[in-house]
C-alpha distance (Angstrom), angle and dihedral (degrees) to the residues before:
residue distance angle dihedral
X1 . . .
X2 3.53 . .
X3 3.88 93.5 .
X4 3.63 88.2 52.6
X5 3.87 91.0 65.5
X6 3.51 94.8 43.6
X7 3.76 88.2 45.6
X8 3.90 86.7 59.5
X9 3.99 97.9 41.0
X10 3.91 82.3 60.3
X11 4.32 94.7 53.0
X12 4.00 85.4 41.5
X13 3.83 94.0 52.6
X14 3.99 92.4 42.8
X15 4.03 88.0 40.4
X16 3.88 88.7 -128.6
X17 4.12 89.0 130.4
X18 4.30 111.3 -176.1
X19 3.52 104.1 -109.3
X20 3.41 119.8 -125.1
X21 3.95 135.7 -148.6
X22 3.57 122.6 -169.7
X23 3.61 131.2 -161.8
X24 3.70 115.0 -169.2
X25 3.61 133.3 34.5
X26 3.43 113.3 -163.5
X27 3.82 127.6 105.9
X28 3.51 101.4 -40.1
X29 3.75 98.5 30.9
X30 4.19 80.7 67.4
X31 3.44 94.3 55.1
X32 3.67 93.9 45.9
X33 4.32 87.0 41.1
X34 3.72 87.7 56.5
X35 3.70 100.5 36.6
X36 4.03 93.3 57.1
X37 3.96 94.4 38.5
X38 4.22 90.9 56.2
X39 3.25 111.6 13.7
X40 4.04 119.4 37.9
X41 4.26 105.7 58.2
X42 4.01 104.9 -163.0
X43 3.88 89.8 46.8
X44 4.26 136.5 75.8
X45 3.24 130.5 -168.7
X46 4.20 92.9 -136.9
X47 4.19 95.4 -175.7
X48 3.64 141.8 -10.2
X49 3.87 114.4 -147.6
X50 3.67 118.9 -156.8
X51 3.82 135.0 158.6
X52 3.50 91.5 -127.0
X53 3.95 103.3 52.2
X54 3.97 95.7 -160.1
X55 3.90 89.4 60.9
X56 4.28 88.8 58.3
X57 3.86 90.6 38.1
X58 3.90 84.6 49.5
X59 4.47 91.5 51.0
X60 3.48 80.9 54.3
X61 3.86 99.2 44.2
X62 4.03 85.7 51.7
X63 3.79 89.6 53.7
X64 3.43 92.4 50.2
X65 3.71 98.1 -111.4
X66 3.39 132.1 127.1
X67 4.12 113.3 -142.8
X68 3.57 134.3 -169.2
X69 3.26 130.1 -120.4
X70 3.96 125.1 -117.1
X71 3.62 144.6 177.2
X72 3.76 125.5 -166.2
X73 4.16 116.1 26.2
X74 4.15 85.4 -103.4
X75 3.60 89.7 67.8
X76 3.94 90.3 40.2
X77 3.78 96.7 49.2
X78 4.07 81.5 51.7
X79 4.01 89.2 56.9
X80 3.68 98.5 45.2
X81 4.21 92.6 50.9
X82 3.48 94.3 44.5
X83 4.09 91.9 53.2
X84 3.76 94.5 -106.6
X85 3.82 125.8 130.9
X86 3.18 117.3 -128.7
X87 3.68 141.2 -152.2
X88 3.83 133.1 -168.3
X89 3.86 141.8 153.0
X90 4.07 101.7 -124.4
X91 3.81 111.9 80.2
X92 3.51 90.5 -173.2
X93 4.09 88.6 62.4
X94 4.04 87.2 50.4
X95 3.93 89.3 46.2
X96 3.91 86.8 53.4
X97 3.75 96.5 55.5
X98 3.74 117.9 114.7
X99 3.73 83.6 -158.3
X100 3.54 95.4 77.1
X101 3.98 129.1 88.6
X102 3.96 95.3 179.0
X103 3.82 137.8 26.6
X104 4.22 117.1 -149.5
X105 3.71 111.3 -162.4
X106 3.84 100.3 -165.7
X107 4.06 89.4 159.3
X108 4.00 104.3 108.2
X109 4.09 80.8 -155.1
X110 4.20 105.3 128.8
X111 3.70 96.0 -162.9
X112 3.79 100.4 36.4
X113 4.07 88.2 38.2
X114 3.99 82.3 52.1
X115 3.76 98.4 55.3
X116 3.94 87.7 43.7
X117 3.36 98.7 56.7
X118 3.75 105.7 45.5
X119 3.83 83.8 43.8
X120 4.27 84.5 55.5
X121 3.73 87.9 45.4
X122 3.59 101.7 46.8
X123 3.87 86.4 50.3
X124 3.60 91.3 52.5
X125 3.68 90.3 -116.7
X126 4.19 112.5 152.1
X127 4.00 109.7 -125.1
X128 3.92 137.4 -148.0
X129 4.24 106.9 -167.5
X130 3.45 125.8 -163.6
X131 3.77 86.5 173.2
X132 3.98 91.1 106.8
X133 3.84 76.2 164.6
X134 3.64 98.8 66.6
X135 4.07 91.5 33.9
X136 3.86 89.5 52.1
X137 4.04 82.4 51.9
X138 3.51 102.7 40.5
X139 3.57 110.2 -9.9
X140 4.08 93.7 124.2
X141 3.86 93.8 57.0
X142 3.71 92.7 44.1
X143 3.80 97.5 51.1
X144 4.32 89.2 48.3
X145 4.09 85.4 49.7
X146 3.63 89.9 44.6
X147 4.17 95.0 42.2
X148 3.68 78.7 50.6
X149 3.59 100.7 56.0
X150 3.78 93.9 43.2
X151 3.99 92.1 -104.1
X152 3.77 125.3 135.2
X153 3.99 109.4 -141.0
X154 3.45 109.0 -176.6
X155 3.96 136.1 179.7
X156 4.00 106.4 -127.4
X157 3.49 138.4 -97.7
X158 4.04 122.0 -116.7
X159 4.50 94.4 35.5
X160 4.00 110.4 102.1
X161 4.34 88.6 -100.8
X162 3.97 92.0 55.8
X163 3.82 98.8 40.3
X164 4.28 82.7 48.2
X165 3.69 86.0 55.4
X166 3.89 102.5 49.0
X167 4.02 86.2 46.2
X168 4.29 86.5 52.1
X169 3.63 85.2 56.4
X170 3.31 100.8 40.1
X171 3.91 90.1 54.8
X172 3.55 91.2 35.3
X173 3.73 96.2 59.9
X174 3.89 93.4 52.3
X175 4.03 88.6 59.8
X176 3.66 99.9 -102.9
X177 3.33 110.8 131.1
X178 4.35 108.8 -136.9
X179 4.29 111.8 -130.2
X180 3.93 93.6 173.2
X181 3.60 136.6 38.8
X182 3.69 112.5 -166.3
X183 3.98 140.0 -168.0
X184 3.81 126.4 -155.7
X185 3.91 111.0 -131.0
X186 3.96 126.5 -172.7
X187 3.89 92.6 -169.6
X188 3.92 139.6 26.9
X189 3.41 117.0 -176.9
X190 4.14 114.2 146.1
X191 4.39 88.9 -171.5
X192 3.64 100.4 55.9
X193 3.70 122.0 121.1
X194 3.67 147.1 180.0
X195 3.94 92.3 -76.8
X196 3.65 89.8 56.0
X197 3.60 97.7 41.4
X198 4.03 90.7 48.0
X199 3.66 103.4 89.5
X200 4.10 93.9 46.9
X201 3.93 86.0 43.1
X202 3.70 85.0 63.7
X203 3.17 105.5 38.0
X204 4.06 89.8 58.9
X205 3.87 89.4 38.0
X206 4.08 85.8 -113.7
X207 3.69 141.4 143.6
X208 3.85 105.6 -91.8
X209 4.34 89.5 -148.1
X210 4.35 79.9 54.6
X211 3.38 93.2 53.7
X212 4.07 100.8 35.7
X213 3.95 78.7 58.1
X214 3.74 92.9 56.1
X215 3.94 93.3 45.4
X216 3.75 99.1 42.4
X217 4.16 87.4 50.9
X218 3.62 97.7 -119.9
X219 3.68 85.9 117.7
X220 3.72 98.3 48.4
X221 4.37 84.4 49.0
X222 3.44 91.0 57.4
X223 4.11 95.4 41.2
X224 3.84 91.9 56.3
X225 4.44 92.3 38.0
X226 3.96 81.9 63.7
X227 3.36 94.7 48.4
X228 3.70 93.5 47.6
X229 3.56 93.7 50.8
X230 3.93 90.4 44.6
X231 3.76 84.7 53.6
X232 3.60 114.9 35.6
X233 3.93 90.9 -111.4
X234 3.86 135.5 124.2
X235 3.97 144.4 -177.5
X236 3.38 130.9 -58.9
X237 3.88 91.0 -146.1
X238 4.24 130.0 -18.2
X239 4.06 106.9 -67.6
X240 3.90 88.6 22.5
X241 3.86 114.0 -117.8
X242 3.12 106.0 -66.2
X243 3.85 104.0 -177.3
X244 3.52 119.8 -174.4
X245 4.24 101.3 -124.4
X246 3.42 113.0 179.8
X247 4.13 83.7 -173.0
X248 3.85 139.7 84.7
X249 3.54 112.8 -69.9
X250 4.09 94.3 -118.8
X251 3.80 84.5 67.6
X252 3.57 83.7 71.2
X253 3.59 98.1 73.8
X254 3.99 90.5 77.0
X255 3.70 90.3 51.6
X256 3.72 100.6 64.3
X257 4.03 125.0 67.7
X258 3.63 108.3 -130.1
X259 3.39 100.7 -154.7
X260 4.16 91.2 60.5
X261 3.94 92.7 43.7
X262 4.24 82.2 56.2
X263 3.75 96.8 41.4
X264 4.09 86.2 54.7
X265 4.05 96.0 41.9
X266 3.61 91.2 -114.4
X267 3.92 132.0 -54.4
X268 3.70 149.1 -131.9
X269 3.53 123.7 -114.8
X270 3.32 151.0 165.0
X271 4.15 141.4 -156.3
X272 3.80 132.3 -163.7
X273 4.17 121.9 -123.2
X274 3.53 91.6 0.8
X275 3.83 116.3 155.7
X276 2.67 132.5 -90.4
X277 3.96 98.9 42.6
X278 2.69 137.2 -119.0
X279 3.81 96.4 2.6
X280 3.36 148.6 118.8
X281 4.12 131.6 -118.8
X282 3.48 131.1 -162.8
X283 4.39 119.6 -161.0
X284 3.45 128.1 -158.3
X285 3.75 155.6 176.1
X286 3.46 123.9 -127.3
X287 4.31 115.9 -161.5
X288 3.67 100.2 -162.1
X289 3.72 118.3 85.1
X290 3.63 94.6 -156.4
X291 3.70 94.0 60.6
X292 3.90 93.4 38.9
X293 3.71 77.8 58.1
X294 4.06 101.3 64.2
X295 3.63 91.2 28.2
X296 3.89 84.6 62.0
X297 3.94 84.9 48.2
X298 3.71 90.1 51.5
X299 3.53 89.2 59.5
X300 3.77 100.2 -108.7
X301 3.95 86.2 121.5
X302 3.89 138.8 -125.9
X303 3.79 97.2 -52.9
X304 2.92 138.9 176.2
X305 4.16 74.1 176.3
X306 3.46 123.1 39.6
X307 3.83 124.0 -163.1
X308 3.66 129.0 -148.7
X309 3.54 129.6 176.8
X310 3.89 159.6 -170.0
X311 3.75 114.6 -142.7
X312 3.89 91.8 -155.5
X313 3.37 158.1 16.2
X314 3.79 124.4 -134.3
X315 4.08 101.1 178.5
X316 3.94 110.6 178.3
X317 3.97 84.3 26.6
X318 3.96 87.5 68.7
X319 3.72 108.4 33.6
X320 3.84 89.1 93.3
X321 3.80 91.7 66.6
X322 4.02 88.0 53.3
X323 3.78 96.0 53.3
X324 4.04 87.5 46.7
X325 3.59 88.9 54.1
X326 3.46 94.4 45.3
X327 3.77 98.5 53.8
X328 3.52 101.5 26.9
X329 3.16 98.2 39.9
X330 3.87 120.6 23.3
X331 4.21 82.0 -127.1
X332 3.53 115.1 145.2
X333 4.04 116.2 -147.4
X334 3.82 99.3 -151.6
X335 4.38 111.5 -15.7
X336 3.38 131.2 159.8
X337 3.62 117.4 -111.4
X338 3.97 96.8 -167.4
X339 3.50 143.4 -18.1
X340 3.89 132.9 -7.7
X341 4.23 107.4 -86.7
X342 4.04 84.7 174.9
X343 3.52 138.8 47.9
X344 3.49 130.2 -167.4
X345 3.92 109.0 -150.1
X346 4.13 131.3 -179.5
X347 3.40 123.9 -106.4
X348 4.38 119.2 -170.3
X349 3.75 105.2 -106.5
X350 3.99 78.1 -158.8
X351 3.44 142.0 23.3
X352 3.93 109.5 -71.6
X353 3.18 130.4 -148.1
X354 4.08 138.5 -147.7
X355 3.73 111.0 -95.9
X356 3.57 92.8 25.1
X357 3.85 120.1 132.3
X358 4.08 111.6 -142.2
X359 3.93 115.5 -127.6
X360 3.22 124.4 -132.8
X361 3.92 130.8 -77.0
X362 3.83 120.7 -60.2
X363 4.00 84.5 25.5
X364 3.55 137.6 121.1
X365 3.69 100.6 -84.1
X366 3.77 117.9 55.5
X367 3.68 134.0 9.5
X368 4.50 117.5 -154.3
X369 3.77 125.4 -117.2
X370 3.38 127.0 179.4
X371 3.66 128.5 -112.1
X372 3.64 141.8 -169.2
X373 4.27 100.5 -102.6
X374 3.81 90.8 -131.8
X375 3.65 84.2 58.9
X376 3.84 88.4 45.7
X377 3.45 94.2 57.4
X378 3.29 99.6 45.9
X379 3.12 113.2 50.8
X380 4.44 90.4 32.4
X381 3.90 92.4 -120.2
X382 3.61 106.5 -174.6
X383 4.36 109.6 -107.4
X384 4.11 98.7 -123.8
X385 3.91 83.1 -136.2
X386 3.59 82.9 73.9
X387 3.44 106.9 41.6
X388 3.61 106.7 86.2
X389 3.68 111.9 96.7
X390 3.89 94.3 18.0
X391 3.80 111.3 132.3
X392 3.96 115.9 -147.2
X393 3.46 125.3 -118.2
X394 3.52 98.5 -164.6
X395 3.24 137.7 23.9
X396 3.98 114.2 -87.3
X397 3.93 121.9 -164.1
X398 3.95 122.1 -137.3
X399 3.73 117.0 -75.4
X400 3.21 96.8 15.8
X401 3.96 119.0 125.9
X402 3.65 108.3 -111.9
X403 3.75 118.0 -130.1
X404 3.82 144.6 -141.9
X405 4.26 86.6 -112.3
X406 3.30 91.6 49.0
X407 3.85 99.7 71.0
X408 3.15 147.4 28.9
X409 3.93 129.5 -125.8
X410 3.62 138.8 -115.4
X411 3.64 107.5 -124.1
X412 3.99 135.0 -107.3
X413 3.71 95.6 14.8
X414 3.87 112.8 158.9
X415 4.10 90.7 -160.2
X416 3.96 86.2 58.9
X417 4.05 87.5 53.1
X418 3.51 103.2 46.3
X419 3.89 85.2 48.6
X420 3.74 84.1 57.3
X421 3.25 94.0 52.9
X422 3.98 96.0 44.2
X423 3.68 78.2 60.8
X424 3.64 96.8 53.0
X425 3.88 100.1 37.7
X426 4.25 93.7 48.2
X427 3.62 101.8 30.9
């Protein structure tokens, strides 16, 4: 990263800052608000779109920067040359800006963050997603349309999926090849709700269906699908493993047959109260003796796995680094080069019943695991990304993966056609 910095020293001392759109302002759109206004020189945060307009006035507030309000993107491109930060409730006004140099989608919304996007990409605009909602969705057709119009989309640096990817690289690049990548949960509990979730929610000043999604582990299944996808790896079973290790992470590397994890091309995992938490851990194989002989006198052990690891995540602290990559650089974070390898697929939390319309992720109703996409497709598991707003046709009994025939639809969706077409394109 230490190019980035220099990279942005440079646009500070020529005052050519990256401009910076933001869509989203709820608890991490703050952090990243504040963490671009006073603390990354060479970059501004130029407006903050958001349906409610008090929630972007407040990101601004908390930075200590007083915005103006606009409406239409004539009156926004206005703002943004004449230094002033700008706030408005139409995304699709920021995304029309020729102001901008980067989009931020820090929504979490899978339809919204799918009619965002292709809007961004059709207007050449490069984008930095924290959605892994949508990109767990959708994420494989979006990258080809955006490779195809010359856009970089890119997942974001400092969240569990980004901070995987830098450590696959990292490994990668010394010749080891990676056979697991692993996330570092505190808690895994697939029946939580809103109600349990409330009291943490506010405590952290956070959206109680955001952090049901962490605790229930749909959040962690679509974390590790993206990185599969980015990586050309899958699951070792439906849910992952998920073992609860109260250990260090390099204890793992006796855990795992390495003969299975080569025979499936590698895997994503996770564990529960692993140290060090909350971070991520990549093991690999090395298949020259020679090297397998200094790793073993830097203290990385005998093999045949090898672990490596990040001790944290820092999420909104990071997501400046993606967006300088992005436009500086045409570097994508975390991107799918290809087709889906993993799925992530809703399962009821409860029993279900016909006539019943599913809520919406993090909710009372369904909780996501992820699945193998073969498996997906075969069997027409229902993407959780799609879930929300489905109405059941039958009645579906708790734990049990919901499918395509068991619900109907809401109409005119754009997420449900460029799923379709993800379909079509990679099948």
């Amino acid at each position: 990263m230490i190019i980035l910095d220099t990279a942005l020293r440079t646009r500070e001392a020529q005052r050519r800052p990256i401009r910076v759109g933001m869509v989203g302002a709820g608890f991490m759109g703050r952090g990243l608000a504040n963490q671009i206004v006073n603390s990354v020189p060479g970059m501004s945060l130029v407006a903050v779109a958001n349906r409610t307009l008090a929630n972007a006035e407040r990101a601004y507030a908390e930075a200590g920067v007083e915005p103006v309000a606009v409406s239409g993107t004539s009156e926004l491109d206005t703002a943004i040359a004449a230094g002033r930060p700008a706030v408005l409730e139409d995304a699709f006004e920021l995304v029309a800006s020729e102001q901008l140099d980067c989009l931020v989608d820090v929504t979490g919304a899978v339809e919204f963050g799918a009619r965002i996007t292709v809007a961004a990409i059709d207007a050449g605009l490069p984008v930095v997603t924290m959605n892994a909602e949508l990109d767990g969705t959708v994420g494989p057709l979006l990258a080809h349309r955006a490779r195809a119009a010359g856009v970089v989309l890119t997942g974001a640096d400092g969240d569990q999926p980004g901070v995987q990817a830098n450590l696959l690289r990292f490994v990668k690049g010394m010749g080891v090849t990676p056979l697991v990548a692993g996330n570092i949960k505190g808690l895994q509990d697939e029946y939580r709700t809103p109600t349990t979730q409330k009291e943490f929610a506010q405590r952290w000043g956070q959206d109680p269906y955001m952090v049901t999604s962490f605790a229930d582990g749909t959040k962690i299944s679509f974390e590790q699908a993206i990185v599969a996808n980015a990586f050309g790896l899958t699951v070792p079973r439906r849910g992952m493993n998920g073992w609860d290790h109260e250990g260090h992470v390099d204890e793992l590397t006796e855990r795992y047959d390495v003969d299975e994890l080569k025979a499936l091309g590698g895997i994503v995992d996770y564990v529960v109260k692993a140290k060090p938490g909350p971070g991520v851990y990549v093991l690999g194989t090395h298949d020259d003796p020679k090297q397998r002989h200094y790793l073993e006198l830097y203290k990385l052990g005998k093999g045949p796995l090898y672990s490596f690891y990040t001790p944290y995540h820092l999420c909104h602290f990071e997501v400046p680094n993606s967006v300088v990559r992005a436009v500086d650089f045409a570097d994508a974070a975390l991107c799918p080069p290809a087709g889906p390898r993993v799925d992530v697929v809703a399962t009821a939390k409860r029993d279900l019943s016909a006539g019943h319309t599913v809520d919406g992720l993090g909710g009372y109703d369904t909780y996501g695991v992820a699945e193998a996409t073969p498996v997906t497709r075969t069997e027409g598991l229902l993407p959780m990304g799609v879930a929300q707003g489905a109405t059941l046709v039958r009645d579906v009994a708790k734990d049990a993966v919901l499918t395509y025939a068991d619900v109907t639809l809401p109409p005119g969706r754009l997420v449900d056609a460029l799923r379709e077409e993800q379909e079509k394109l990679f099948a």
